[in-house]
C-alpha positions as CSV (number, residue, x, y, z in Angstrom):
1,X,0.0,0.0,0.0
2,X,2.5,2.9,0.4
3,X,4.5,1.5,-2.2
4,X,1.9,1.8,-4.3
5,X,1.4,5.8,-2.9
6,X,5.1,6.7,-3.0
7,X,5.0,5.0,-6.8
8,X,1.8,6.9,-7.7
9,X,3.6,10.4,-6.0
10,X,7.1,9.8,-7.7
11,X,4.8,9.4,-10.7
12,X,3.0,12.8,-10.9
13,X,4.2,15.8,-12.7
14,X,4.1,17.8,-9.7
15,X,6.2,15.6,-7.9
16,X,9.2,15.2,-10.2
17,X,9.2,19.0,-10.7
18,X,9.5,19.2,-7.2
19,X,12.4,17.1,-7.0
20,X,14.0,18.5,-9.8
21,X,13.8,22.1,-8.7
22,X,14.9,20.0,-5.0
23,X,18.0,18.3,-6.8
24,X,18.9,21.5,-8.2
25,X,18.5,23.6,-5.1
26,X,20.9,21.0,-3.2
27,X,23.6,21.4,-6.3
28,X,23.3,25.0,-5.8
29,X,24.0,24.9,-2.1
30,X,26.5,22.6,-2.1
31,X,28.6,24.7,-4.8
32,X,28.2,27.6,-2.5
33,X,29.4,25.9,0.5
34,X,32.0,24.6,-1.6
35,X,33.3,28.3,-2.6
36,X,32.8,29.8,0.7
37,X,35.7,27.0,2.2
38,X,37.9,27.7,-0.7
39,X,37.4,31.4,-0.1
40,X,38.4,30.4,4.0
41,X,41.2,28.4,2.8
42,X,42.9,31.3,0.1
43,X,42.1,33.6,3.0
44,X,44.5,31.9,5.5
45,X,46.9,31.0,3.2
46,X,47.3,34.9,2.0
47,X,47.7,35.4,5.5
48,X,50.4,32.7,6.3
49,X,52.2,34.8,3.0
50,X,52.0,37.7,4.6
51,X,53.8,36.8,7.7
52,X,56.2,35.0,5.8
53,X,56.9,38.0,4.0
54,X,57.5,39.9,7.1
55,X,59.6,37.5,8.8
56,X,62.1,37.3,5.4
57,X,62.2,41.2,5.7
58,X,62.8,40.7,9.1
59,X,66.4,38.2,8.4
60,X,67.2,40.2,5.5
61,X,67.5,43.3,7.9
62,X,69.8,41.4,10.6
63,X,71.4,39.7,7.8
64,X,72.3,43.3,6.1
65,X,73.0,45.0,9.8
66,X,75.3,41.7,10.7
67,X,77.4,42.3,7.3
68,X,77.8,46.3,7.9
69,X,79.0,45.4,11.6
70,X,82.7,45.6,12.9
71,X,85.0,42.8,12.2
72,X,86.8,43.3,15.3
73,X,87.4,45.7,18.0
74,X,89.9,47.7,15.9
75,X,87.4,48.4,13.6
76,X,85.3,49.5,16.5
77,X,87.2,51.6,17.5
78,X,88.7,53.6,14.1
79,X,84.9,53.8,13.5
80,X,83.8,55.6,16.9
81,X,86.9,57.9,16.1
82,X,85.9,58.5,12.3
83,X,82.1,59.0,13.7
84,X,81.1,56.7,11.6
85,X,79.4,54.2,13.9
């Protein structure tokens, strides 16, 4: 007996409208869920560059301040005498 109804119901015009409007609707949700992560997920990883960014710039400045520095404590000190320090 409710075979018989859900066969008669998946049968009507109404019904497999429904369902394809339904089917569609889900396809349509589940694309937008699906950009919304990949928008999360390019979000954080434009982030992560960004701090990557800043910490190179970071080493490249104590790189470039360790090669400018004294080689030893006579070139200390003909630098403090110059004014160059």
């Amino acid at each position: 007996m409710i075979g018989g109804l859900l066969a008669a119901l998946a049968g009507s015009a109404w019904m497999r409208t429904g369902l394809r409007y339904g089917v569609i609707a889900l396809a349509i949700l589940l694309f937008l869920l699906s950009l919304r992560r990949s928008g999360e997920r390019a979000g954080r990883l434009t982030e992560q560059l960004e701090t990557m960014e800043k910490t190179y710039d970071a080493q490249k400045r104590m790189l470039e301040a360790a090669a400018r520095r004294p080689r030893s404590r006579d070139d200390l000190a003909e630098r403090l005498r110059d004014g160059r320090f």
